[in-house]
C-alpha positions as CSV (number, residue, x, y, z in Angstrom):
1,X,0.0,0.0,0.0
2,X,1.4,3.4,-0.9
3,X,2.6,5.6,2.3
4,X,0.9,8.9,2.8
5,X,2.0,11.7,4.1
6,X,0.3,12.8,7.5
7,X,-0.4,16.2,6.2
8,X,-3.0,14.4,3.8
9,X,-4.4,12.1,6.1
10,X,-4.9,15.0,8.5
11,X,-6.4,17.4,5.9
12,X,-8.5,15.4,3.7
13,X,-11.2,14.2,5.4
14,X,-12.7,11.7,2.7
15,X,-10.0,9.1,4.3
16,X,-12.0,8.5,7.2
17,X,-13.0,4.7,7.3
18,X,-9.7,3.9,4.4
19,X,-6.9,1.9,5.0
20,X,-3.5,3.4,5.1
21,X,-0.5,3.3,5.6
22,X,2.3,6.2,7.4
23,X,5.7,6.4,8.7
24,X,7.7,8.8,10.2
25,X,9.4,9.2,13.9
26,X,7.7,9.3,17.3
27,X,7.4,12.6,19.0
28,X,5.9,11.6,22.1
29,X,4.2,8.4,23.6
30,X,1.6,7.8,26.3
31,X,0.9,4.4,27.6
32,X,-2.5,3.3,29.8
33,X,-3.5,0.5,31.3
34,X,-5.2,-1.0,27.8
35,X,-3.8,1.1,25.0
36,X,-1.0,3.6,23.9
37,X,-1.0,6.8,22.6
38,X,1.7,7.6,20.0
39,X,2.4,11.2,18.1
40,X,3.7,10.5,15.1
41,X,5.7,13.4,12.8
42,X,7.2,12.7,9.0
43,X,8.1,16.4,9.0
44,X,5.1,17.3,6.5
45,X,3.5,20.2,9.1
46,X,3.3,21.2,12.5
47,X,1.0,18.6,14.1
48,X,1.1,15.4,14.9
49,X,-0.8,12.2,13.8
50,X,-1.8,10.5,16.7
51,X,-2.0,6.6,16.3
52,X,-3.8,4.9,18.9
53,X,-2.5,1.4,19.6
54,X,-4.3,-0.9,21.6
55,X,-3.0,-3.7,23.5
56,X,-4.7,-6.3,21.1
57,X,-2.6,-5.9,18.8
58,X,-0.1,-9.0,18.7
59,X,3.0,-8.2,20.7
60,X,1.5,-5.4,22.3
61,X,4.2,-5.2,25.1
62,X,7.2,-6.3,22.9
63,X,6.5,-3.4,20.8
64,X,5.6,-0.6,23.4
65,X,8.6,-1.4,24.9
66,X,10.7,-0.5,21.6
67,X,8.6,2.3,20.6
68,X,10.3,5.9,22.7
69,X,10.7,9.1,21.6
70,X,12.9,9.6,18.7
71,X,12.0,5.9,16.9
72,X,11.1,5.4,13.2
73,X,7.7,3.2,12.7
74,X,5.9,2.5,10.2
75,X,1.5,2.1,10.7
76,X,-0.7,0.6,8.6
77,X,-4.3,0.7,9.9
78,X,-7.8,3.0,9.9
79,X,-8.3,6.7,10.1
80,X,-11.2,7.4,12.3
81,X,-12.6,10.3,13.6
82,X,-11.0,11.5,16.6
83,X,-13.0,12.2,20.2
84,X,-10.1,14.2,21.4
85,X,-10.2,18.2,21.2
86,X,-7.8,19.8,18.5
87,X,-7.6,17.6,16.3
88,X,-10.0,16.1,13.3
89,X,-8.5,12.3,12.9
90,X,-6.7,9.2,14.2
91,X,-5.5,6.2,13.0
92,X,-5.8,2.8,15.4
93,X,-3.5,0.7,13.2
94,X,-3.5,-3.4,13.1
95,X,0.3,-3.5,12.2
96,X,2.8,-1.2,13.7
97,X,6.6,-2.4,12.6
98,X,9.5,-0.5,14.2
99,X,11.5,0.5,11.2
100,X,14.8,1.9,13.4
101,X,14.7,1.9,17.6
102,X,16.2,5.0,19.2
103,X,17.3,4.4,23.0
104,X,16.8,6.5,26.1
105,X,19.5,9.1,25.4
106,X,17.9,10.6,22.3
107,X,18.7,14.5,22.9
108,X,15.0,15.6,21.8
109,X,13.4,14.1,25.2
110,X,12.3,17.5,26.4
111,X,9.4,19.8,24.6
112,X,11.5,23.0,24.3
113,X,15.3,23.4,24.1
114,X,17.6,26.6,23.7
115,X,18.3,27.3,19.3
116,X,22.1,27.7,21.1
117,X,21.5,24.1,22.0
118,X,20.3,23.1,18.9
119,X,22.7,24.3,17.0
120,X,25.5,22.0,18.9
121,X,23.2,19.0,17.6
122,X,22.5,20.3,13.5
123,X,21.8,16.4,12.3
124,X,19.2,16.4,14.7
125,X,17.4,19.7,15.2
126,X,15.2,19.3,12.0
127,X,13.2,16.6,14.1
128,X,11.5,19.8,16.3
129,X,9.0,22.0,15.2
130,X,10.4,24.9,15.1
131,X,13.7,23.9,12.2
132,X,10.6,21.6,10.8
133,X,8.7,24.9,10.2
134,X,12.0,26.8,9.2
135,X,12.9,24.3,6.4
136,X,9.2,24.3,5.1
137,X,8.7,27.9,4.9
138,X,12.2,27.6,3.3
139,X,11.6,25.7,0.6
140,X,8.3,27.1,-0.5
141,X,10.2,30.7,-0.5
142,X,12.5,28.8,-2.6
143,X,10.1,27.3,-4.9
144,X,8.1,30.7,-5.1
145,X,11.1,32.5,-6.2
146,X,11.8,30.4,-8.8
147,X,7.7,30.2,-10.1
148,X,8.0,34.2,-9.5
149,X,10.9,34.6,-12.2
150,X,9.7,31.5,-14.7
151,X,6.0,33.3,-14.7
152,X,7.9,36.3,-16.1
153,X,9.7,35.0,-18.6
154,X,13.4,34.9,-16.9
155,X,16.0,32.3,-17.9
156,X,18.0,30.2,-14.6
157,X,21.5,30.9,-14.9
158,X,23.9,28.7,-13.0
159,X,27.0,30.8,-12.1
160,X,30.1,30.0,-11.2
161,X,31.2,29.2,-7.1
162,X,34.9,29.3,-7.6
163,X,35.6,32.7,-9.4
164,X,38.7,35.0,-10.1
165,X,37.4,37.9,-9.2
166,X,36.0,39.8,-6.0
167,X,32.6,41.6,-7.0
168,X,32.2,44.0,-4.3
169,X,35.7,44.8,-4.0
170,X,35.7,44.3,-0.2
171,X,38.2,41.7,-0.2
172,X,36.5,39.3,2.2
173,X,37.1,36.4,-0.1
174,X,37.9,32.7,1.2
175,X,40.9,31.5,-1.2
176,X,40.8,28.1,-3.2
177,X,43.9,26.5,-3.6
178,X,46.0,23.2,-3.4
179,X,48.7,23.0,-0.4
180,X,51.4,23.0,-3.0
181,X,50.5,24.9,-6.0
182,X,47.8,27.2,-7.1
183,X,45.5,24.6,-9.1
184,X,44.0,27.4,-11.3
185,X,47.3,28.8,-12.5
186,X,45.9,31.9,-10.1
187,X,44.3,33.5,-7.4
188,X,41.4,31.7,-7.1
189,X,38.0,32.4,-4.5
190,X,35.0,31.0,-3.2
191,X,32.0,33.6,-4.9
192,X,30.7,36.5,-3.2
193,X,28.2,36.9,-6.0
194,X,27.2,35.8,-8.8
195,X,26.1,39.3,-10.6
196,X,29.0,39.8,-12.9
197,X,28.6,36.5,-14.0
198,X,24.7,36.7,-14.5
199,X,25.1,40.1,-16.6
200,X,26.9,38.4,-19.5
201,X,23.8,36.7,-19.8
202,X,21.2,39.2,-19.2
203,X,23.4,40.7,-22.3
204,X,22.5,37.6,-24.2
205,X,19.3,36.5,-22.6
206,X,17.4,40.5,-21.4
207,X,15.9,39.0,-18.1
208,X,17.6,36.4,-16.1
209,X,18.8,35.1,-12.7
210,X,20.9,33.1,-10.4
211,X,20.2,31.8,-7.1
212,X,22.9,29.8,-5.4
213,X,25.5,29.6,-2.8
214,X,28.1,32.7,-1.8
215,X,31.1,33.0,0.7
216,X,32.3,35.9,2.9
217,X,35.3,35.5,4.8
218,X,33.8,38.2,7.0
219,X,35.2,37.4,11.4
220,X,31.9,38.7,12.4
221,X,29.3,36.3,15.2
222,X,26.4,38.9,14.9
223,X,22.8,37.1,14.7
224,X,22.6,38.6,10.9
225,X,25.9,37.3,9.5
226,X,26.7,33.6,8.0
227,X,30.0,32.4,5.9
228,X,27.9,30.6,3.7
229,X,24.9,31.9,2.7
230,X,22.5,31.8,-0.4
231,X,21.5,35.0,-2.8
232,X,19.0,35.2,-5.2
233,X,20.2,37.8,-8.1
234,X,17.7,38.9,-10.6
235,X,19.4,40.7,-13.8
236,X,17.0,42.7,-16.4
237,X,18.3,44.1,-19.3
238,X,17.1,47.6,-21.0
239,X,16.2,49.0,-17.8
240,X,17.0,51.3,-15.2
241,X,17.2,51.7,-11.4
242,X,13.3,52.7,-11.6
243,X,12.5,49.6,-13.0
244,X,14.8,47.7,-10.2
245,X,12.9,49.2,-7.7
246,X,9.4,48.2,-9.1
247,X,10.8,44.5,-9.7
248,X,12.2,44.3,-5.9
249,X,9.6,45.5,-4.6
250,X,7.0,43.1,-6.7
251,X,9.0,40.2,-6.0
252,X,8.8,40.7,-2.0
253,X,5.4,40.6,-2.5
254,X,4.5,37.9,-4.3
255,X,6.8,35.9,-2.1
256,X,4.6,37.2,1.1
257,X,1.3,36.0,-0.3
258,X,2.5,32.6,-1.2
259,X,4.1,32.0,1.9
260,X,0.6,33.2,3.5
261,X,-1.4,31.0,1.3
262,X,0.7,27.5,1.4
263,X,2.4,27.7,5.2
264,X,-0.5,29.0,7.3
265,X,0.0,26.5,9.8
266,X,3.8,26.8,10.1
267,X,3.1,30.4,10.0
268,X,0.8,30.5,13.0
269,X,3.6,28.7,15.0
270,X,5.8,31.0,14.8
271,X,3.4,33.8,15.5
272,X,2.2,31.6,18.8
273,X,6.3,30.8,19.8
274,X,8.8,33.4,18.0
275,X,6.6,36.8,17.0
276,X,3.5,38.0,18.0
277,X,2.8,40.3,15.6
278,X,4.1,38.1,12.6
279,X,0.5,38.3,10.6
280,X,0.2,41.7,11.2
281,X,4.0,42.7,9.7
282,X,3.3,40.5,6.5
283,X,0.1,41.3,6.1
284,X,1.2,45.2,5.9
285,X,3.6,43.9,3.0
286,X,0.5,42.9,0.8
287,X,-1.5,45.3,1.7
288,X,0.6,48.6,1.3
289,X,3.4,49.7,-1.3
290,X,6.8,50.0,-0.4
291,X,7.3,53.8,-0.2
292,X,10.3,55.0,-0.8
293,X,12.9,57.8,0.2
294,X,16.7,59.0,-1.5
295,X,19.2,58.3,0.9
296,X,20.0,62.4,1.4
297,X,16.7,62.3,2.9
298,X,16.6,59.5,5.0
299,X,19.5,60.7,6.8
300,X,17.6,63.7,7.5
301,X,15.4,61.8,9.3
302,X,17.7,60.0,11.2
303,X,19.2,63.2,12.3
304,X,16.0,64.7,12.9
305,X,14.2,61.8,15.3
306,X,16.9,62.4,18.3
307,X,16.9,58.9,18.6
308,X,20.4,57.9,20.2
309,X,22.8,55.5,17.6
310,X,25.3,53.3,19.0
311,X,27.0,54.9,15.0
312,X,27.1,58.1,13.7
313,X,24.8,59.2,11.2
314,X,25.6,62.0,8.3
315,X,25.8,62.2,4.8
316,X,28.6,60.4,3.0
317,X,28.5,57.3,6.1
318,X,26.7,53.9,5.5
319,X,23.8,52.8,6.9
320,X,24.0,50.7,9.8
321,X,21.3,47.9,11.1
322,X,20.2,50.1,14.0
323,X,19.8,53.3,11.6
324,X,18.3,50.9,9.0
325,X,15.9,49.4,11.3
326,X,14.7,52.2,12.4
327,X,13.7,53.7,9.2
328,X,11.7,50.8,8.6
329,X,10.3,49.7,12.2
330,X,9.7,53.3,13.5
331,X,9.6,55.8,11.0
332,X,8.2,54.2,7.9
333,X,6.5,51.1,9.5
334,X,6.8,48.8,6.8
335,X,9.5,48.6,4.0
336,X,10.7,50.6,2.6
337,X,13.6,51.3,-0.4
338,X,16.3,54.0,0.3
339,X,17.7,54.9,-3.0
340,X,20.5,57.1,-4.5
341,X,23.8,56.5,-2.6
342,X,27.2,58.2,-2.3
343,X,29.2,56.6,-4.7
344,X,32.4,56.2,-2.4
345,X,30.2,53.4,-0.5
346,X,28.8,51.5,-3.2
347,X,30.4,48.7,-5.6
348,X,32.5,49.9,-8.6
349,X,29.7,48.6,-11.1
350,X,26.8,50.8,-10.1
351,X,25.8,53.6,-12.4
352,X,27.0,57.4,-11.8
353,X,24.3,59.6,-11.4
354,X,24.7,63.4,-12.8
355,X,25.9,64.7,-9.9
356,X,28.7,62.6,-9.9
357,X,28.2,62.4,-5.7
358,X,25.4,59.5,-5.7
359,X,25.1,56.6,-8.0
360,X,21.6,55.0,-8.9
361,X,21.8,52.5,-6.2
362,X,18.8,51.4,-3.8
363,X,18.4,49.1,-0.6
364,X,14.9,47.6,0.5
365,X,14.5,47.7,3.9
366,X,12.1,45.7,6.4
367,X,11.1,45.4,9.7
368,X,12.9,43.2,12.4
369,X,15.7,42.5,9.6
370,X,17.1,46.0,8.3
371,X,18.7,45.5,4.8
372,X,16.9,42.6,2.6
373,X,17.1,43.6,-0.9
374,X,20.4,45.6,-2.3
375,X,20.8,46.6,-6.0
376,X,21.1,48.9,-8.6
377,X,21.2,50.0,-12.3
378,X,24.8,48.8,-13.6
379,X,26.9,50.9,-15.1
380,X,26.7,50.5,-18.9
381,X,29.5,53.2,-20.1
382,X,32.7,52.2,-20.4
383,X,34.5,54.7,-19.9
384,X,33.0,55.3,-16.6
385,X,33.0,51.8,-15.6
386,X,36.8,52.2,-16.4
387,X,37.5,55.0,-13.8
388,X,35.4,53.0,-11.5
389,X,37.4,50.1,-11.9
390,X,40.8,52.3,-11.5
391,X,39.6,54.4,-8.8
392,X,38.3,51.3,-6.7
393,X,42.2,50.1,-7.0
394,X,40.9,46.8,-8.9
395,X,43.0,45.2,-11.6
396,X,41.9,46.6,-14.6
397,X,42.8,43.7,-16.8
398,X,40.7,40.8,-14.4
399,X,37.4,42.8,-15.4
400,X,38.6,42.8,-19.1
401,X,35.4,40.2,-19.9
402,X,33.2,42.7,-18.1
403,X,34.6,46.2,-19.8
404,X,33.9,44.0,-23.0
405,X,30.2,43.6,-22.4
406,X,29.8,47.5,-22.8
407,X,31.8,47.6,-26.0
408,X,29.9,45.1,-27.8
409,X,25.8,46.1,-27.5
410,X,25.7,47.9,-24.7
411,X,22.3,49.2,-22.6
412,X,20.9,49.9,-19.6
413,X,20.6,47.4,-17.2
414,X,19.5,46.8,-13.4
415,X,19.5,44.0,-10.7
416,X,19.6,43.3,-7.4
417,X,20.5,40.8,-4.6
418,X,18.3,38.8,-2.1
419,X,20.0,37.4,1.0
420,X,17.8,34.1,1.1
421,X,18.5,33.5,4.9
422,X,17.4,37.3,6.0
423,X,13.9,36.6,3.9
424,X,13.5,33.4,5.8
425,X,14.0,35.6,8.9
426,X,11.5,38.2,8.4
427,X,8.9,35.6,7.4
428,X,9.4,33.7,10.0
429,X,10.1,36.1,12.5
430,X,13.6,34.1,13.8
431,X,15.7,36.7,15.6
432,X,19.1,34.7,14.6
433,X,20.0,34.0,11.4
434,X,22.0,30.8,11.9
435,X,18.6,29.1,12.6
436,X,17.0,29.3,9.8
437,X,19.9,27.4,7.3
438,X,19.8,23.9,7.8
439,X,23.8,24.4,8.8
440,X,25.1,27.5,9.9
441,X,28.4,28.3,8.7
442,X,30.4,31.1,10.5
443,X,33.7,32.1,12.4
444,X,34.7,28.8,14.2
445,X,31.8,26.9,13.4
446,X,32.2,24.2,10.7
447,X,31.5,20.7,12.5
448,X,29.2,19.0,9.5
């Protein structure tokens, strides 16, 4: 008999009085005097199945005895419709094999444990609710994001991880080499992006996009920083930072409502265990648009609210997460997209505005996260793009490729970058980033 999941048997209700058959690992059990009372999980939702085993069943003691937390069985038997409150169904099976036994010093015994905790046991933390929920929120955001570009006509580009090249020009690159000899004949890194790679493409293709694995060498333990980390990078050719703006802000939102229409349940957990307000801030996404402010103004706001920074705020200085989240928690209330930057803190590649001060770049903020979406129109002249290159002390002759792709058909063109972790922490309201990636890489922290 095929195995169902127990988010079917739970949700379709035409399966009362069938046969069928589940499997998955034992959450918690409860034996009386006559009967047992076993939750079952197989990690397709929230809930568990309970499976009501009764002490008719041959080798009722044998098996009750092997059945503990943390065990793998498999039940075959009847759904029927389930006297206790909360919940719609149950099965009481007439065969109950234990697949794989798990002893008395399974780590989950207790309900609740510390994410600090958790993180010290990785291969093991997907078995509670809360990583369960992570990693289901996480991959629908990851299927929506991919149905989000395909509806719209852009092609998946798979860029390179090992590149030549830094993209931001920060230099917080993890080298790739061989003990004795440099295996690539040079200086080779682990990718902090994939956008230069992704605009040859969009030069080929007009509206693309990559979405893989990047590296930062960066010796930071904040709850907003990983080593390894996942970007989605949209590129759309014959378009401008107007245009990026409308796309970023688009895409956020479609994301939102599918999350809200295909995770309800994990959803509601996290607004019952991790943030209150969790409907409410999402909800604001779909309902509102993403206003928007230049960055000139926004640090006259910051100036203006007398709010105390930890960092100074003027005109010409970054935006940190506490000036950033404040914008977008108190000020604004909702996202919101500060655009037009001083060039002397943004990447060599984004396009020099008139005034030759700014360049058309834009950052979408959001609540309880800061930073989420970081982009801008690319600079398509190449003599510009030249003195960009010189003035950001680069090697001229390692972006040769990418001075070529405004020789040869030139336009306008815009993207941006998605730090996948940071949207599975504003939708799920997780305050620390290394909980929601199934295995945090950062300084000092590489056991798997």
């Amino acid at each position: 008999m095929k195995k169902l999941k127990t988010k079917q048997i739970k949700e379709d209700l035409s399966l009362i009085g069938k046969h069928v058959t589940v499997a998955g690992w034992v959450r918690t059990v409860r034996k009386q005097s006559s009967f047992s009372f076993v939750e079952l999980n197989d990690g397709s939702q929230v809930s568990n199945l309970q499976i009501v085993i009764e002490e008719s069943l041959p080798n009722y003691q044998e098996l009750m005895e092997k059945i503990q937390t943390g065990a793998a069985i498999r039940v075959s038997g009847v759904v029927m419709e389930s006297p206790a409150k909360g919940q719609a169904v149950e099965i009481k099976p007439d065969l109950v094999a234990v697949i794989g036994e798990a002893p008395s010093d399974f780590p989950l015994q207790k309900k609740r444990h510390s994410f600090e905790y958790l993180r010290t046991i990785a291969h093991l933390r997907p078995r509670t609710n809360t990583m369960g929920a992570v990693t289901r929120v996480r991959s629908r955001l990851a299927f929506a994001t991919h149905k989000f570009f395909q509806e719209r006509g852009f092609q998946y580009i798979h860029t390179p991880i090992i590149t030549s090249l830094d993209c931001e020009g920060a230099g917080e690159l993890f080298h790739v080499d061989t003990p004795k000899e440099k295996f690539f004949g040079k200086n080779a890194y682990l990718t902090v992006s994939g956008q230069l790679n992704v605009e040859a493409f969009a030069a080929a293709m007009s509206d693309v996009y990559t979405f893989g694995p990047t590296f930062r060498a960066e010796n930071s333990n904040t709850s907003r920083h990983l080593a390894e980390f996942w970007m989605i990078e949209p590129e759309i050719s014959f378009a401008n930072l107007e245009d990026d703006m409308a796309l970023a802000a688009d895409f956020l939102r479609y994301l939102v409502v599918d999350v809200l229409e295909n995770c309800r349940e994990d959803l509601t957990f996290f607004s019952q265990y991790i943030d209150p307000s969790l409907f409410e801030r999402l909800q604001f996404v779909v309902d509102k648009p993403c206003q928007r402010v230049s960055y000139t103004d926004a640090i006259k706001i910051l100036q203006d609210s007398k709010q105390e920074f930890v960092f100074p705020c003027s005109w010409g200085l970054d935006l940190q997460s506490e000036h950033e989240r404040f914008l977008a928690e108190k000020h604004f209330k909702g996202p919101v997209i500060i655009y037009n930057y001083p060039a002397a803190i943004k990447a060599f590649y984004m396009r020099l505005n008139d005034d030759q001060k700014t360049v058309a770049a834009m950052d979408l903020l959001v609540p309880g996260v800061g930073e989420l979406i970081g982009g801008s129109q690319r600079e398509e002249r190449y003599d510009v793009l030249l003195q960009r290159i010189k003035d950001a002390k680069l090697k001229v002759e390692e972006y040769e490729w990418y001075l070529e792709l405004r020789k040869f058909g030139s336009n306008p063109h815009a993207g941006f970058g998605l730090g996948f972790e940071r949207l599975v922490q504003y939708v799920t309201g997780m305050e620390n980033i290394r909980d929601v990636i199934p295995y945090p890489r950062s300084p000092g922290n590489c056991a798997y």
